[in-house]
Each structure stands twice: as structure tokens, then as C-alpha cells.
N, CA, C, O and CB atoms as a CASP TS submission, in Angstrom:
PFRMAT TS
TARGET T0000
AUTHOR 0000-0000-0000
METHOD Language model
MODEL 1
PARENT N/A
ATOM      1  N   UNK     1      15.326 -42.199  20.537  1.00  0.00           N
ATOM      2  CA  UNK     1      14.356 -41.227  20.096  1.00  0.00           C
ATOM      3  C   UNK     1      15.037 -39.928  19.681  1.00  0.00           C
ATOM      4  O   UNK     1      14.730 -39.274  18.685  1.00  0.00           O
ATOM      5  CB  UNK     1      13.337 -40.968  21.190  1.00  0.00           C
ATOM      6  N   UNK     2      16.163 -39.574  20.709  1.00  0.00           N
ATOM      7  CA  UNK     2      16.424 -38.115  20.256  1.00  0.00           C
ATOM      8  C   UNK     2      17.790 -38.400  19.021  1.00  0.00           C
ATOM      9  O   UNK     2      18.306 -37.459  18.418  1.00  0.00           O
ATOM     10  CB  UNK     2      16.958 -36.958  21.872  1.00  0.00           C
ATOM     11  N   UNK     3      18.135 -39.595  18.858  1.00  0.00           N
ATOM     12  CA  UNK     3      19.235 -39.461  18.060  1.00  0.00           C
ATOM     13  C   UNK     3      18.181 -39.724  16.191  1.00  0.00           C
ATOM     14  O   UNK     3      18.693 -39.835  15.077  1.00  0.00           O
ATOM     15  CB  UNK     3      20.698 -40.932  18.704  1.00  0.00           C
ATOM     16  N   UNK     4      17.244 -39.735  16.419  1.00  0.00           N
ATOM     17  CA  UNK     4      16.324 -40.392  14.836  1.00  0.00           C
ATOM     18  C   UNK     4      15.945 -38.635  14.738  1.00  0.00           C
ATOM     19  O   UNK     4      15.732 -38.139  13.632  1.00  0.00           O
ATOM     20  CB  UNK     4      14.347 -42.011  15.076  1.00  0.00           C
ATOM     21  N   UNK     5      15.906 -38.000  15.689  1.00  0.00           N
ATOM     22  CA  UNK     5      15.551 -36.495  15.417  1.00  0.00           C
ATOM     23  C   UNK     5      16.768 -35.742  14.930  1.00  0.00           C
ATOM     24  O   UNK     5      16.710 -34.921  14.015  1.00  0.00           O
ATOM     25  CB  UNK     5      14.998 -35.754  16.750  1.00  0.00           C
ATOM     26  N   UNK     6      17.986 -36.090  15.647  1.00  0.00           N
ATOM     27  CA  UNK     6      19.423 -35.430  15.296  1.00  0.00           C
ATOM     28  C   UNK     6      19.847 -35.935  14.181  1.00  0.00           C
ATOM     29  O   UNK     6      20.779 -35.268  13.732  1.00  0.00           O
ATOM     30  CB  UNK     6      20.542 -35.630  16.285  1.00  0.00           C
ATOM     31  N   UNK     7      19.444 -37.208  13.265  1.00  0.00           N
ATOM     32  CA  UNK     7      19.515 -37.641  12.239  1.00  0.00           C
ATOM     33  C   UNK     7      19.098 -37.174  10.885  1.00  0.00           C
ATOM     34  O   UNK     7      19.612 -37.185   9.767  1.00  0.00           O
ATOM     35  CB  UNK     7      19.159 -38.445  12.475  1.00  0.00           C
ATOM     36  N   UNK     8      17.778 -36.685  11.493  1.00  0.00           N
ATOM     37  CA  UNK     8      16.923 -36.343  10.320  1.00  0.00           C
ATOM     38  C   UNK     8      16.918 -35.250  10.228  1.00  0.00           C
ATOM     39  O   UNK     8      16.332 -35.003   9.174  1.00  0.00           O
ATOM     40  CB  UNK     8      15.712 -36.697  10.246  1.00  0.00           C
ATOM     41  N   UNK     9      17.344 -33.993  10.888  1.00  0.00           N
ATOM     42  CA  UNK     9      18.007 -32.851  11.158  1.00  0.00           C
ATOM     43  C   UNK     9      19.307 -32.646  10.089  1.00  0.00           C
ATOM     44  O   UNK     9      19.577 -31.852   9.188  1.00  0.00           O
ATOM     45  CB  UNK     9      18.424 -32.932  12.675  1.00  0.00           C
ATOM     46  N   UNK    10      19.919 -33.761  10.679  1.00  0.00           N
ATOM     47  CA  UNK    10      21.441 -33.457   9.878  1.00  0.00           C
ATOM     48  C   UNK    10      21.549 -34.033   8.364  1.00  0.00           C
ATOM     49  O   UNK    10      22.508 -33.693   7.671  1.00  0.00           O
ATOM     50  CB  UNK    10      22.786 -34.266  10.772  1.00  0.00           C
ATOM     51  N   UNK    11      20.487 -34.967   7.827  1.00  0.00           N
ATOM     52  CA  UNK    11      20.238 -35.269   6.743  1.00  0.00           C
ATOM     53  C   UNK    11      19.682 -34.193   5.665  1.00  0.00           C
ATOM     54  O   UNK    11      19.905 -33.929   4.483  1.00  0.00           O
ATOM     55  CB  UNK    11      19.528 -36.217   6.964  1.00  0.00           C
ATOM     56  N   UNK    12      19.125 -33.874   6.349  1.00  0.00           N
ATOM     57  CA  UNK    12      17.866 -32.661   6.120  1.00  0.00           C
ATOM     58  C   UNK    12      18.862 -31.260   5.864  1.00  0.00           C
ATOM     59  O   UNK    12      18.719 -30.457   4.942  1.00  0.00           O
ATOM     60  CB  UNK    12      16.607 -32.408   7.858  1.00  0.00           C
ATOM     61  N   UNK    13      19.717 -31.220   6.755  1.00  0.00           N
ATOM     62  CA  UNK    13      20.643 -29.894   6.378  1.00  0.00           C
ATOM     63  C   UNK    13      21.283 -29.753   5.275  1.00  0.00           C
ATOM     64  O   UNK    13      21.327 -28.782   4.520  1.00  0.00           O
ATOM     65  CB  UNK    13      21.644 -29.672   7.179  1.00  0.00           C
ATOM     66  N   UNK    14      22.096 -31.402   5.168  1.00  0.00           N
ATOM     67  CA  UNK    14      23.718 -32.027   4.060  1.00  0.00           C
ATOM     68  C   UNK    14      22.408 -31.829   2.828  1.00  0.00           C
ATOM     69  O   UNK    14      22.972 -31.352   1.844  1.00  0.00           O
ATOM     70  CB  UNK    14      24.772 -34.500   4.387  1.00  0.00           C
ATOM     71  N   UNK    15      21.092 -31.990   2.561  1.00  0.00           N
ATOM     72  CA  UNK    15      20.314 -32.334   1.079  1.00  0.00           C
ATOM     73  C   UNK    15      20.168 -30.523   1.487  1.00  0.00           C
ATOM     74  O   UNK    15      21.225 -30.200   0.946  1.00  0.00           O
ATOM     75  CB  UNK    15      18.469 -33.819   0.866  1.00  0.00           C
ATOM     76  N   UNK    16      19.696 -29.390   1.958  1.00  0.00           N
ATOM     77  CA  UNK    16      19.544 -28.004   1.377  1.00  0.00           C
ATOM     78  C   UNK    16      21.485 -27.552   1.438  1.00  0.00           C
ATOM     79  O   UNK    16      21.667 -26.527   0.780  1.00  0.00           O
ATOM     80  CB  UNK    16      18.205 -26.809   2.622  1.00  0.00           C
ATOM     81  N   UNK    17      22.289 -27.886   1.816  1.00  0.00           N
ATOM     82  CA  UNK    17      23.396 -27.670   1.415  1.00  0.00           C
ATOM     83  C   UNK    17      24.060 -27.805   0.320  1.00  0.00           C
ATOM     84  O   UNK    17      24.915 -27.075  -0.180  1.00  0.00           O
ATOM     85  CB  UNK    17      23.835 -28.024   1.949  1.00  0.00           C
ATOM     86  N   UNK    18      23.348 -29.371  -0.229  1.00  0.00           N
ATOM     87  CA  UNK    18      24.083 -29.406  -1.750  1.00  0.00           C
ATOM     88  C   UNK    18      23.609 -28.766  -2.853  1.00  0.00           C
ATOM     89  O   UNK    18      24.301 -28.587  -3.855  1.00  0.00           O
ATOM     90  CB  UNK    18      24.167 -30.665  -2.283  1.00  0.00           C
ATOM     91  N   UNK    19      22.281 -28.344  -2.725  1.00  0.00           N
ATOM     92  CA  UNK    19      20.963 -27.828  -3.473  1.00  0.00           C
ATOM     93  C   UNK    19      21.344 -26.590  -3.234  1.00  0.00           C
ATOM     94  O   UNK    19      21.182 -25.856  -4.209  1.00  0.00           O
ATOM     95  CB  UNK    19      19.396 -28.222  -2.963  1.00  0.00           C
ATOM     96  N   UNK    20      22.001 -25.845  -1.862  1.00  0.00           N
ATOM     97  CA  UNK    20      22.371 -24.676  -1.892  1.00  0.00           C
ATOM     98  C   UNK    20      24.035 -24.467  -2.913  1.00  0.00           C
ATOM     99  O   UNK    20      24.448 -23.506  -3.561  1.00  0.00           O
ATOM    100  CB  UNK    20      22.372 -24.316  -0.269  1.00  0.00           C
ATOM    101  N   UNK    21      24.510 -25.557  -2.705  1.00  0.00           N
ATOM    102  CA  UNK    21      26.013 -25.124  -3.530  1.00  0.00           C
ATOM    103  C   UNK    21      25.646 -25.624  -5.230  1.00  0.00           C
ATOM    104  O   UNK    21      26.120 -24.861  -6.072  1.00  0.00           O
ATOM    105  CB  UNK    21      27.734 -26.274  -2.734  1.00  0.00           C
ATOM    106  N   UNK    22      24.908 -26.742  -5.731  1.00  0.00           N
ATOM    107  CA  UNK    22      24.503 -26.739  -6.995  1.00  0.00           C
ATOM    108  C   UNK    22      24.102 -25.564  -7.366  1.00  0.00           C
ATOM    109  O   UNK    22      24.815 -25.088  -8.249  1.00  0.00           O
ATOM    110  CB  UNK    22      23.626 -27.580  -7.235  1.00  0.00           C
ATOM    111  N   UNK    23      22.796 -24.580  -6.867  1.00  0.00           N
ATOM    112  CA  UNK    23      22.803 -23.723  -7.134  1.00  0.00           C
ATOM    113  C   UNK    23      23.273 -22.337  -7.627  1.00  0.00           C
ATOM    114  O   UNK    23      22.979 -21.537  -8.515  1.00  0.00           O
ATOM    115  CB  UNK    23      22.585 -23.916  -6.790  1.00  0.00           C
ATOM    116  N   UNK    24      24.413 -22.487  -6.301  1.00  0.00           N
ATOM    117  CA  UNK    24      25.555 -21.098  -6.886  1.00  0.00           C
ATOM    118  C   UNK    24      26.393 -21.495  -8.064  1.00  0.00           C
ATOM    119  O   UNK    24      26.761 -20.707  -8.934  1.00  0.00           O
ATOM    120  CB  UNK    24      26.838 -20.592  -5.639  1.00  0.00           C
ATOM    121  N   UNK    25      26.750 -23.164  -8.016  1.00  0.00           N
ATOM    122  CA  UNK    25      27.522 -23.111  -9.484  1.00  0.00           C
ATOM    123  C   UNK    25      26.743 -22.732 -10.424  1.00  0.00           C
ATOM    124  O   UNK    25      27.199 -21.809 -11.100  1.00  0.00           O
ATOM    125  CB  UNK    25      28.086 -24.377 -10.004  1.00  0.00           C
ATOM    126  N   UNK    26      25.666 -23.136 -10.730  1.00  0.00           N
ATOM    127  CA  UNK    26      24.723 -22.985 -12.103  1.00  0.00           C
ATOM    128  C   UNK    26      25.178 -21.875 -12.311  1.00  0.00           C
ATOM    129  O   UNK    26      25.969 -21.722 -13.242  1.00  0.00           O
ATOM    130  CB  UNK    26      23.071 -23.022 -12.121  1.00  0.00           C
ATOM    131  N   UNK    27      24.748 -20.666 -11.392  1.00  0.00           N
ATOM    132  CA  UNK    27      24.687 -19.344 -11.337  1.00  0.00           C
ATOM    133  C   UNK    27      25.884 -18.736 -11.854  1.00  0.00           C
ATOM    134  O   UNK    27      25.909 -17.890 -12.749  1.00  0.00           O
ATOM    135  CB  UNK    27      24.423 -18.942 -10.083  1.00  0.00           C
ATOM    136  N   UNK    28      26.860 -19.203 -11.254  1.00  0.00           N
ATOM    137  CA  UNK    28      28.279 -18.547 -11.507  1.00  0.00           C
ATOM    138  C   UNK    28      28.635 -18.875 -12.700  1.00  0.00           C
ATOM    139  O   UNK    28      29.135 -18.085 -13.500  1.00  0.00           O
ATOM    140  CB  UNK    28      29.397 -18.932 -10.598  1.00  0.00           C
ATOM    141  N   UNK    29      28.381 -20.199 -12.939  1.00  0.00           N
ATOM    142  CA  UNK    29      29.298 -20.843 -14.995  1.00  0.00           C
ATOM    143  C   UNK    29      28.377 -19.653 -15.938  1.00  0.00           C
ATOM    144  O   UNK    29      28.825 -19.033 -16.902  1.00  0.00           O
ATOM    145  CB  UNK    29      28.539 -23.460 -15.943  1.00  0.00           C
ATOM    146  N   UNK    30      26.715 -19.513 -15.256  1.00  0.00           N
ATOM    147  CA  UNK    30      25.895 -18.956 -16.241  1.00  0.00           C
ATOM    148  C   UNK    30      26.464 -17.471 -16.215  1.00  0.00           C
ATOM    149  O   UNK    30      26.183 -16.804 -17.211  1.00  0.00           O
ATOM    150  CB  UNK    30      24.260 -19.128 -15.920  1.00  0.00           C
ATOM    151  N   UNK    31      27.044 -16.998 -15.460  1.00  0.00           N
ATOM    152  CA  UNK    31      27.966 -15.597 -15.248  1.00  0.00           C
ATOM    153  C   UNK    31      29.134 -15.784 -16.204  1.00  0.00           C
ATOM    154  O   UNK    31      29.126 -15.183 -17.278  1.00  0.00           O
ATOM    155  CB  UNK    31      28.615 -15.358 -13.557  1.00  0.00           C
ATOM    156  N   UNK    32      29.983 -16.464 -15.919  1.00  0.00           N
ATOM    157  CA  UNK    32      31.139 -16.736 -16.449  1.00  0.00           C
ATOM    158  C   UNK    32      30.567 -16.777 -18.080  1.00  0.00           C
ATOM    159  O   UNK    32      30.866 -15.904 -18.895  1.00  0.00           O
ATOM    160  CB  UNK    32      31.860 -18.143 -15.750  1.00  0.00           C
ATOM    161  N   UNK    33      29.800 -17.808 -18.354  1.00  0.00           N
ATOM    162  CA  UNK    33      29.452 -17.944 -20.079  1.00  0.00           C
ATOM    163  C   UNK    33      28.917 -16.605 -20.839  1.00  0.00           C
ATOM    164  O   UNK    33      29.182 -16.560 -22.041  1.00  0.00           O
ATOM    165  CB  UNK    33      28.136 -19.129 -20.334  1.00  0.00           C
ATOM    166  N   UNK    34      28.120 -15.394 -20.227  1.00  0.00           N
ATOM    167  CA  UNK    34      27.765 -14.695 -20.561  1.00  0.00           C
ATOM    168  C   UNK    34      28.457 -13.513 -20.707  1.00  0.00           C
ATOM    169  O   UNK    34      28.229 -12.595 -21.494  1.00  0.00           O
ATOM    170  CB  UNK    34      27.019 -14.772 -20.147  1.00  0.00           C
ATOM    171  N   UNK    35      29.476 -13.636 -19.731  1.00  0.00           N
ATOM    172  CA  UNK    35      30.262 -12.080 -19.766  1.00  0.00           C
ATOM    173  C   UNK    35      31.411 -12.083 -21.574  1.00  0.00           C
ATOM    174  O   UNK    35      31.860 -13.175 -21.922  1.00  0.00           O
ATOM    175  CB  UNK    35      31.727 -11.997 -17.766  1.00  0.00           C
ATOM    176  N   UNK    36      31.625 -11.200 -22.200  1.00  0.00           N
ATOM    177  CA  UNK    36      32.293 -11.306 -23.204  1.00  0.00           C
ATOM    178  C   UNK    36      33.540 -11.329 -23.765  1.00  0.00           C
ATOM    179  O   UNK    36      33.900 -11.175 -24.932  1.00  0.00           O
ATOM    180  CB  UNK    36      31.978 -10.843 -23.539  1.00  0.00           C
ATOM    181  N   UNK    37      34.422 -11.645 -22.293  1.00  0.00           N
ATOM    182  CA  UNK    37      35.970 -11.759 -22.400  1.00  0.00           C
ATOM    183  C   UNK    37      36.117 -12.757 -20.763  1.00  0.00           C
ATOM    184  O   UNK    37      35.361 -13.056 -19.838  1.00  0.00           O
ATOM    185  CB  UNK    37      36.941  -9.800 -22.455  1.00  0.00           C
ATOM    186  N   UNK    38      37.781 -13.030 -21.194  1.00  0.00           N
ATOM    187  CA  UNK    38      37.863 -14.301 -20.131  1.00  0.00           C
ATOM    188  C   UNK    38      38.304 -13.418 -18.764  1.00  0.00           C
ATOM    189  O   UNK    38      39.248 -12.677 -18.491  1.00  0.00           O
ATOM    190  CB  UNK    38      39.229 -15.707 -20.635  1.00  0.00           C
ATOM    191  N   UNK    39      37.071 -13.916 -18.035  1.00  0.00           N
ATOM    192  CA  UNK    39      37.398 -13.597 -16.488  1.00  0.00           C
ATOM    193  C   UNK    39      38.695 -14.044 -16.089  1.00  0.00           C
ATOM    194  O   UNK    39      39.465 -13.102 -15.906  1.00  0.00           O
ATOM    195  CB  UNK    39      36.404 -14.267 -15.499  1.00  0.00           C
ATOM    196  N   UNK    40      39.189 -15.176 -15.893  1.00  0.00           N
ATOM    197  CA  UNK    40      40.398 -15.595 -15.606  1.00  0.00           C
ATOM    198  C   UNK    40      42.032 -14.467 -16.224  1.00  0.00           C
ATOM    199  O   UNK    40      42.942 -13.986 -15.550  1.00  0.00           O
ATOM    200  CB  UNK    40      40.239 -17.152 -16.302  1.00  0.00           C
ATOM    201  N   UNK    41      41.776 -14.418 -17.696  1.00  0.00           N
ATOM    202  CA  UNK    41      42.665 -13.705 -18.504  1.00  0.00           C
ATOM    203  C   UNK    41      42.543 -12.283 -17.742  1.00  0.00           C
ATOM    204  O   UNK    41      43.523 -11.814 -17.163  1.00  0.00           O
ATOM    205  CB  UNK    41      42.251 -13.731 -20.162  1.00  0.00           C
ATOM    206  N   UNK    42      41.637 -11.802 -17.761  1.00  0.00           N
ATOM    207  CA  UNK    42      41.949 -10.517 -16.987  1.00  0.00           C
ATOM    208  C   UNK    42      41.756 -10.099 -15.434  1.00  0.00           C
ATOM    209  O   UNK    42      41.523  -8.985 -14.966  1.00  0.00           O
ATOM    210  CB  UNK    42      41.256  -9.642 -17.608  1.00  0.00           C
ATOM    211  N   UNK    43      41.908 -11.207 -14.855  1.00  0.00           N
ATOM    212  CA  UNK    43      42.409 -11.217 -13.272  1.00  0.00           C
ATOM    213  C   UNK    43      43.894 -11.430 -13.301  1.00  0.00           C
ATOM    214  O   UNK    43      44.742 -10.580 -13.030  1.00  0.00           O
ATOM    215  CB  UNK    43      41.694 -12.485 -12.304  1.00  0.00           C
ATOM    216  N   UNK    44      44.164 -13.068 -13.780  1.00  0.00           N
ATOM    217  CA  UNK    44      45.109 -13.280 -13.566  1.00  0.00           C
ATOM    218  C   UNK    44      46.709 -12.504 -14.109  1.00  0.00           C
ATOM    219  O   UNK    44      47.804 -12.242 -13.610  1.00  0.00           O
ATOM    220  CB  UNK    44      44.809 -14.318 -13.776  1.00  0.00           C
ATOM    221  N   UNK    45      45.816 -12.323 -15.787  1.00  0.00           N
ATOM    222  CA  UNK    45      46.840 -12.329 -16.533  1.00  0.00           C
ATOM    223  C   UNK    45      47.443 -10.406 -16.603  1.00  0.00           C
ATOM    224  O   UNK    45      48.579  -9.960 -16.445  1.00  0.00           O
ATOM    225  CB  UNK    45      46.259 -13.153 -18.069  1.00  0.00           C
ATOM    226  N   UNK    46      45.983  -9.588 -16.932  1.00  0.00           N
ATOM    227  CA  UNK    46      46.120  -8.394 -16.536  1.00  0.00           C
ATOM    228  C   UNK    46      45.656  -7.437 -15.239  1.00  0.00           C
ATOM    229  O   UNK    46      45.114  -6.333 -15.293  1.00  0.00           O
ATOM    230  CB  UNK    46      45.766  -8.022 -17.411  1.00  0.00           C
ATOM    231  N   UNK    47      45.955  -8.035 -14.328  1.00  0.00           N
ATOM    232  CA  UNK    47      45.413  -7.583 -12.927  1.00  0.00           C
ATOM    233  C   UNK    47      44.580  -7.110 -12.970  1.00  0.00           C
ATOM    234  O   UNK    47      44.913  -6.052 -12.437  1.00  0.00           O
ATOM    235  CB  UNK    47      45.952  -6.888 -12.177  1.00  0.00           C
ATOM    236  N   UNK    48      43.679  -7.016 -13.189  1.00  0.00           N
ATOM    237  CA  UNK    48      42.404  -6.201 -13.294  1.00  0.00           C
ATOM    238  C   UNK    48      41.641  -6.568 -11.652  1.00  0.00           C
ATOM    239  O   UNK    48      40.855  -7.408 -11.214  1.00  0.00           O
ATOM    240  CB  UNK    48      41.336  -6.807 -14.877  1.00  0.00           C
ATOM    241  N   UNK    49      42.476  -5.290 -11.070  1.00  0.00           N
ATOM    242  CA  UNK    49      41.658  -5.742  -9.393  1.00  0.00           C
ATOM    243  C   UNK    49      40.167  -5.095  -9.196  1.00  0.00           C
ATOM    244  O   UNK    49      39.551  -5.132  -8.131  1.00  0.00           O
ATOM    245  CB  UNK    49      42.684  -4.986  -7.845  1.00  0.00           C
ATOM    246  N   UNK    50      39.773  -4.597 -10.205  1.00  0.00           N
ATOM    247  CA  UNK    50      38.275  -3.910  -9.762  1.00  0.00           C
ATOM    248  C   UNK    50      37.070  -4.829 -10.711  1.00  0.00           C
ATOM    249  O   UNK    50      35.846  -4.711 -10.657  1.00  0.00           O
ATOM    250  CB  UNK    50      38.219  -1.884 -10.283  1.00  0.00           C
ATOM    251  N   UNK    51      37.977  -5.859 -11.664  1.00  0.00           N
ATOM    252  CA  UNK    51      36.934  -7.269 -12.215  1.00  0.00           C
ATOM    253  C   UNK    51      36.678  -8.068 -10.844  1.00  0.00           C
ATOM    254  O   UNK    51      35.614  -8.565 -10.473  1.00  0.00           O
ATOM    255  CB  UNK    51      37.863  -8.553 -13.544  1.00  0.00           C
ATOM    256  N   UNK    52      38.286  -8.066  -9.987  1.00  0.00           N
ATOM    257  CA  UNK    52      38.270  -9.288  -9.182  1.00  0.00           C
ATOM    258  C   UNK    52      37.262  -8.759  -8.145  1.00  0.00           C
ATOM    259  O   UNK    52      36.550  -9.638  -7.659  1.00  0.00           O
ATOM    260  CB  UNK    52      39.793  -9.805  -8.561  1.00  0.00           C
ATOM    261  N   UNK    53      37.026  -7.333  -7.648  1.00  0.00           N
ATOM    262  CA  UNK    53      36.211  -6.684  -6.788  1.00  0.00           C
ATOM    263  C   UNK    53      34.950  -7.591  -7.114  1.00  0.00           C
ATOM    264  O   UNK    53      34.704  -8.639  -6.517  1.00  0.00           O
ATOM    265  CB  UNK    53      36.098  -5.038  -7.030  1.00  0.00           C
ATOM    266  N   UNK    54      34.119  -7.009  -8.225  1.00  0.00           N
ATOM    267  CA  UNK    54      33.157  -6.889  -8.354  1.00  0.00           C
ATOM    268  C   UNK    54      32.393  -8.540  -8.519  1.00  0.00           C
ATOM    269  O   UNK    54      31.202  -8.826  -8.395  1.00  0.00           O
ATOM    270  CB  UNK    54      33.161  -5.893  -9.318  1.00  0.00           C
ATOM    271  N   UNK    55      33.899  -9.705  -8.929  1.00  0.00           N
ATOM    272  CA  UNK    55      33.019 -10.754  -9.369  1.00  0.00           C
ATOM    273  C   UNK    55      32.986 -11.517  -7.951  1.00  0.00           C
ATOM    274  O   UNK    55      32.288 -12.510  -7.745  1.00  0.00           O
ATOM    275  CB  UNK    55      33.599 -11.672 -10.757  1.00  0.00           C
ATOM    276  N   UNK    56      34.213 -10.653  -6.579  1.00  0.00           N
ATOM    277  CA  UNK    56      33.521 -11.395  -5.445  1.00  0.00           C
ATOM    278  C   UNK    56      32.394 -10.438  -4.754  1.00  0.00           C
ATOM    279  O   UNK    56      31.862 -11.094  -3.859  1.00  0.00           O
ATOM    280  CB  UNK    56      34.669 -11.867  -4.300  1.00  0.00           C
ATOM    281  N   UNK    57      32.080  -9.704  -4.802  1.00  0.00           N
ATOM    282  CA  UNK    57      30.590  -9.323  -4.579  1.00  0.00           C
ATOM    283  C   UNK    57      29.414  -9.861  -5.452  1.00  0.00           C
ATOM    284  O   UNK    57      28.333 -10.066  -4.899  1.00  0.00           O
ATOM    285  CB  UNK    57      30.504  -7.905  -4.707  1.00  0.00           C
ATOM    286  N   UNK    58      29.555 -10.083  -6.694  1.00  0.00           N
ATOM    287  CA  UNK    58      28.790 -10.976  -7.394  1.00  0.00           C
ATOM    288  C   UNK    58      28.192 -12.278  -6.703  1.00  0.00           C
ATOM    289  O   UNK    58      27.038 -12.703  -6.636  1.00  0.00           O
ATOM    290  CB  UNK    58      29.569 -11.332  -8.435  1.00  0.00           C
ATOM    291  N   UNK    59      29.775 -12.899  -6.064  1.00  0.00           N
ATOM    292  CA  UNK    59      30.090 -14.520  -5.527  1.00  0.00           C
ATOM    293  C   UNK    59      29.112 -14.160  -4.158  1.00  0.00           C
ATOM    294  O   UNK    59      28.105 -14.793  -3.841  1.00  0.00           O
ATOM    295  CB  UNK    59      32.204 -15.077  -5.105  1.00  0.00           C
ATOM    296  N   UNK    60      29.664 -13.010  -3.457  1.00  0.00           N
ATOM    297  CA  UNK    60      28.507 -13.457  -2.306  1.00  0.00           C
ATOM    298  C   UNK    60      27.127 -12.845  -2.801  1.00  0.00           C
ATOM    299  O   UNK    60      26.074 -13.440  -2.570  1.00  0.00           O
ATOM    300  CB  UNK    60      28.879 -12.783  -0.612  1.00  0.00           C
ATOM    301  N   UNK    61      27.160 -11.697  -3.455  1.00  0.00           N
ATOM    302  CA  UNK    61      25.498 -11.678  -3.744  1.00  0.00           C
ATOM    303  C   UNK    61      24.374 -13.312  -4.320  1.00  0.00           C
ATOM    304  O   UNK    61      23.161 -13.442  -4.149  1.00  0.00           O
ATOM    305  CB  UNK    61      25.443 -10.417  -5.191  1.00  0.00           C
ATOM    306  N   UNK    62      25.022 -13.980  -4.769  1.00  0.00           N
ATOM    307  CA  UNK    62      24.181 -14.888  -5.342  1.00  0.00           C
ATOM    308  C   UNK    62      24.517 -16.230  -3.622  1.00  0.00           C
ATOM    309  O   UNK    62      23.678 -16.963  -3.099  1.00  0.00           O
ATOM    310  CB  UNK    62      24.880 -15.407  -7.432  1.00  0.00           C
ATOM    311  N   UNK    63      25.539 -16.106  -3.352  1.00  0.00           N
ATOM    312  CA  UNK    63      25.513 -17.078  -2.094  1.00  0.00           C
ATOM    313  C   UNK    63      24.550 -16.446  -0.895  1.00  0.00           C
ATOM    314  O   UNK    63      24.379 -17.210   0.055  1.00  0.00           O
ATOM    315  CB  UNK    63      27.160 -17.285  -1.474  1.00  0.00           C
ATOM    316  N   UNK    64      23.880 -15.110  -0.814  1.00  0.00           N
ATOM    317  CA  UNK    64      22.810 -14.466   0.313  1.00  0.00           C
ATOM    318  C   UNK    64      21.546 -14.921  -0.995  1.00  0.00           C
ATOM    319  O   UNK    64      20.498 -15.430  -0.598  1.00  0.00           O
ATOM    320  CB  UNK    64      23.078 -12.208   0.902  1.00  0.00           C
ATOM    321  N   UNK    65      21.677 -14.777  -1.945  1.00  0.00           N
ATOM    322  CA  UNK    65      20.321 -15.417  -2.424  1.00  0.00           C
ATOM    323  C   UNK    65      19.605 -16.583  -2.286  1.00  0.00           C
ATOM    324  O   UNK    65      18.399 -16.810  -2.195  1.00  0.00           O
ATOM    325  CB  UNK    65      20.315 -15.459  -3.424  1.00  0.00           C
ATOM    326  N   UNK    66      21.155 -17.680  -2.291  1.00  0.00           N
ATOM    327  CA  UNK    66      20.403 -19.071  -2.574  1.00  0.00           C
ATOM    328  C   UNK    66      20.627 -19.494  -0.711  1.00  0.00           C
ATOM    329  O   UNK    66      20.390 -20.625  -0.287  1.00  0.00           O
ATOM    330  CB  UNK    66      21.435 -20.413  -4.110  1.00  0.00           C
ATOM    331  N   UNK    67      21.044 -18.501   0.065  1.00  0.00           N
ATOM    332  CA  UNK    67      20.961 -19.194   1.328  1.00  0.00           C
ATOM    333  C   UNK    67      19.889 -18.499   1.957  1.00  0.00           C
ATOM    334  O   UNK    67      19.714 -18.761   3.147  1.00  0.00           O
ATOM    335  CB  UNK    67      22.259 -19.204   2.171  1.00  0.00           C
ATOM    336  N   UNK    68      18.988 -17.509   1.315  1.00  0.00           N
ATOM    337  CA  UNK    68      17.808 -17.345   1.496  1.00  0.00           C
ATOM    338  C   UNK    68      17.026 -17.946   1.294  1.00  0.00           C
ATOM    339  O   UNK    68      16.046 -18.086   2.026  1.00  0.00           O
ATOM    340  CB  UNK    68      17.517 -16.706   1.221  1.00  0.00           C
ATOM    341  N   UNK    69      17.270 -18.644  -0.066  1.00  0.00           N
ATOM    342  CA  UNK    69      16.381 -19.196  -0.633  1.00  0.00           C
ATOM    343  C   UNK    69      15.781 -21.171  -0.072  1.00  0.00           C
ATOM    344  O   UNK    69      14.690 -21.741  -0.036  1.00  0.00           O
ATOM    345  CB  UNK    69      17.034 -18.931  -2.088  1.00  0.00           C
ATOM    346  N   UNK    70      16.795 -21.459   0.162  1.00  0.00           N
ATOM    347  CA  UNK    70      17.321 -22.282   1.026  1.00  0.00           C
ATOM    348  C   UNK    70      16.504 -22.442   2.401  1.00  0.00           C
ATOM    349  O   UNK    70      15.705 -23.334   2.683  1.00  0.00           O
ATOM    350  CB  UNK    70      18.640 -21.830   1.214  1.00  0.00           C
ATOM    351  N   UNK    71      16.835 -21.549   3.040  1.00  0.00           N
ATOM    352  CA  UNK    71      16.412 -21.669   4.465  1.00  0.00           C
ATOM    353  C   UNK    71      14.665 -21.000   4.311  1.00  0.00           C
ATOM    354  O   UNK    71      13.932 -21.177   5.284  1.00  0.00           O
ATOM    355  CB  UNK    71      17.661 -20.609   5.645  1.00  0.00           C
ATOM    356  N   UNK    72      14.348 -20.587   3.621  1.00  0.00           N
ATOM    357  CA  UNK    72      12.846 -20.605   3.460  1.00  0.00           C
ATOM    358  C   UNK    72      11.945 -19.427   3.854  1.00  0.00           C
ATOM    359  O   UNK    72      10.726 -19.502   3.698  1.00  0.00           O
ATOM    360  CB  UNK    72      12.374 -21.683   4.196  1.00  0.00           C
TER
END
């Protein structure tokens, strides 16, 4: 009895987990496609440490959205 509850629990978590990480990709490529020069080129290539700032506050702003969104 209690393992069909711990089952359906943990099934139930792994399906809003993937729905939570599909989500942030959409989000992020749709970031990436819209901005008008290559993110990569100017992290990697010209250090640009205040792009890299801002696109990981970006990264968790949209990961507190969809794990809001998520958990209900």
C-alpha cells in the first residue's frame, strides 16, 4: 500500500520535472534567438563578464518561474 503511494509520488515528481526543464529550454533558445549578437562570441571570445552576469540571472529568473509554475 505505502510503496503504490511512494510510486506515484515519485512518478508524479520525474513528469513536473521534465515539463519543468522543457520549459526553461524553450525559454532560454527563445532568449538566445532574439538577442542580436552571439551570446557565446561575447562571453567566451570577448569576456564580456557583465553579459555573463546578467544572462545567469536571466537563467535563474526563468528557473523561479517555471518552478513556480510547476509546483502550483
Amino acid at each position: 500500500m505505502q510503496f503504490e503511494n511512494i510510486a506515484k509520488t515519485l512518478v508524479s515528481a520525474l513528469a513536473f520535472s521534465l515539463v519543468g526543464i522543457v520549459l526553461f529550454a524553450i525559454a532560454f533558445v527563445i532568449i538566445v534567438k532574439v538577442s542580436p549578437f552571439s551570446m557565446r562570441k561575447e562571453i567566451e571570445e570577448d569576456q564580456n563578464t557583465a553579459l555573463a552576469i546578467i544572462i545567469g540571472s536571466v537563467i535563474i529568473g526563468i528557473s523561479l518561474i517555471v518552478a513556480a509554475a510547476v509546483h502550483g
